[in-house]
C-alpha positions as CSV (number, residue, x, y, z in Angstrom):
1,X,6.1,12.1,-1.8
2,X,6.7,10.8,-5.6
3,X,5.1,7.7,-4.4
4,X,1.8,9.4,-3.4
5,X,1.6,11.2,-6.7
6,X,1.9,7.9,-8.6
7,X,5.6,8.1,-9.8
8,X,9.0,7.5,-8.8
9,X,12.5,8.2,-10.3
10,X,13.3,4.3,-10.3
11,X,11.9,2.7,-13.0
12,X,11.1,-0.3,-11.1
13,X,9.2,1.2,-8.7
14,X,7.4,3.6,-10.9
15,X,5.7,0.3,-12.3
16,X,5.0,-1.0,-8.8
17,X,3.8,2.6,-7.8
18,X,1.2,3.0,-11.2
19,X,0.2,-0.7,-10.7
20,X,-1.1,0.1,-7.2
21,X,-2.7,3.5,-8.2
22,X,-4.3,1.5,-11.1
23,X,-5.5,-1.5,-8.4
24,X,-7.1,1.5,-6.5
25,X,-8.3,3.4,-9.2
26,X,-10.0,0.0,-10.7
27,X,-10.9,-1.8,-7.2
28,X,-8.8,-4.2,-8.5
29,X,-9.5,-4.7,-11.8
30,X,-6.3,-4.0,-13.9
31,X,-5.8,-5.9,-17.1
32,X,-3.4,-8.2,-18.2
33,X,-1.4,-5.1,-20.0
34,X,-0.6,-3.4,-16.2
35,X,0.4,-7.0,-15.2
36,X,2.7,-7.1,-17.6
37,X,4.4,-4.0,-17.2
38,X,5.5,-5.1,-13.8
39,X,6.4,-8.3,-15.5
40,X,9.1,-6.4,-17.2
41,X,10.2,-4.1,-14.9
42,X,11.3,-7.1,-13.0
43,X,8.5,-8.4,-10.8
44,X,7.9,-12.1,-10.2
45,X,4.4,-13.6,-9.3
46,X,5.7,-12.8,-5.5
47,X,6.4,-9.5,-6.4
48,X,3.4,-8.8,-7.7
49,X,1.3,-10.8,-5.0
50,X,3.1,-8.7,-2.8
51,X,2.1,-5.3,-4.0
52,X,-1.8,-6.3,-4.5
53,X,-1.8,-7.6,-0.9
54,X,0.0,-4.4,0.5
55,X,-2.7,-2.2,-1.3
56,X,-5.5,-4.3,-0.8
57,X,-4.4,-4.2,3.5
58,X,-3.8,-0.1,3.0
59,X,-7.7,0.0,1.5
60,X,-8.6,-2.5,4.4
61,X,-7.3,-0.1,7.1
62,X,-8.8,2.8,5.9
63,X,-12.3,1.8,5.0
64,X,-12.1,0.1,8.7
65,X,-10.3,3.9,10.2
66,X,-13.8,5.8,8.1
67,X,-16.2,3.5,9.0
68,X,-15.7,3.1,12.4
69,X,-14.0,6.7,13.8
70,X,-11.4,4.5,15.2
71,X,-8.1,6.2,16.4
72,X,-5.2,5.6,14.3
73,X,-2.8,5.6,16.9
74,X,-3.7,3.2,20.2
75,X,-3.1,4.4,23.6
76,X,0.3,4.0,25.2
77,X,1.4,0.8,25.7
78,X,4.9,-0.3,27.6
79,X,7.2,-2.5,26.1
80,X,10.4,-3.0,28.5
81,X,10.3,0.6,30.3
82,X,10.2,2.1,26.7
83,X,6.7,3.8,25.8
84,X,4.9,3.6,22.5
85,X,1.7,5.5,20.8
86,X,-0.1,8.8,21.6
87,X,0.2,10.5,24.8
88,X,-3.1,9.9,26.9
């Protein structure tokens, strides 16, 4: 639940954590400064690709789930006798 508020008792997280709330709070545009933060909490350019992508796909699926009243959770589907999703 830390993680929804913006923070988190690790320190390297609690940068990755404010650098995503910043990439919302910005669409996208943090400076150089928030880049560097993560830089020295111990992100590499991977890292850091990795948390702009994995906001920018949250963002994705939930302008898609508003715009188009689609349901979050498909119907049923069977994999090998075992049953995933919403009950019909």
């Amino acid at each position: 639940m830390a993680a929804r508020a913006g923070r988190s008792a690790d320190a390297k997280a609690s940068a990755a954590v404010a650098f995503a709330r910043s990439l919302v709070e910005n669409a996208g545009g943090v400076s150089a400064a928030e880049v560097q933060v993560l830089r020295d909490a111990g992100y590499d350019d991977a890292g850091i690709v990795d948390i702009i992508v994995t906001v920018s796909l949250n963002v994705l699926t939930n302008f898609l789930g508003k715009a188009t009243k689609v349901e979050i959770d498909f119907p049923r589907v069977a994999l090998d006798g075992v049953r995933v999703g919403r009950a019909a």
